[in-house]
N, C-alpha and C positions, 0 to 999 in steps of 0.2 A: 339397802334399797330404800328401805323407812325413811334414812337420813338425804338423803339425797332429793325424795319428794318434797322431805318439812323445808330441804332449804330452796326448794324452789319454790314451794308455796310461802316463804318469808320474805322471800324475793319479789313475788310477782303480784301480790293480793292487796289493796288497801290497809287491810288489820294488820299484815306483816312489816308494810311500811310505816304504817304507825310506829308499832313494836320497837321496830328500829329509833324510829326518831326520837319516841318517849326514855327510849335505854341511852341513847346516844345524850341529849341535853335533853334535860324536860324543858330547861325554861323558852328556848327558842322551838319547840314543838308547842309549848304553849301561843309564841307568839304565833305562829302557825296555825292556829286554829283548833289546835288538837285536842280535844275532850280528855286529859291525863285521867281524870276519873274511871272512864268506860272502857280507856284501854288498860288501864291496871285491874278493874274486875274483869274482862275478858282476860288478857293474860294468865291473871292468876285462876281463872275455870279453866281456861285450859290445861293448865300446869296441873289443877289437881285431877284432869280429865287423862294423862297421862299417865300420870302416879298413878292411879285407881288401875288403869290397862296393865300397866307395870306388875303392878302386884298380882292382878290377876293372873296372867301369864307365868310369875314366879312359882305362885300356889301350883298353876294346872302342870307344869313341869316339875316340880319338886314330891309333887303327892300330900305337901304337908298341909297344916293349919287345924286350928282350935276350934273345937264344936263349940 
């Protein structure tokens, strides 16, 4: 269900279509107007915005982790 929101939120949202464009060729997203900067630190906050979920969720299912 997760997955199926994020691809329609990649699909449908400005930042998504950035995302795409920037992954796709940077340099004609550049010529395009696109901030390569702000969407690689957006990208990568989110990426570590997930990670961070990710692991939470491993921890609160597993019972493990280090005091």
């Amino acid at each position: 269900m997760g997955l199926i929101l994020f691809w329609y939120w990649l699909r449908d949202t400005r930042l998504g279509i950035v995302i795409q464009a920037t992954g796709s060729n940077e340099g004609s997203a550049v010529l395009s107007g696109v901030s390569i900067t702000r969407v690689n630190v957006a990208t990568y906050g989110l990426s570590g915005l997930f990670a961070a979920a990710a692991a939470l969720y491993l921890t609160t299912q597993t019972g493990t982790g280090s005091p």
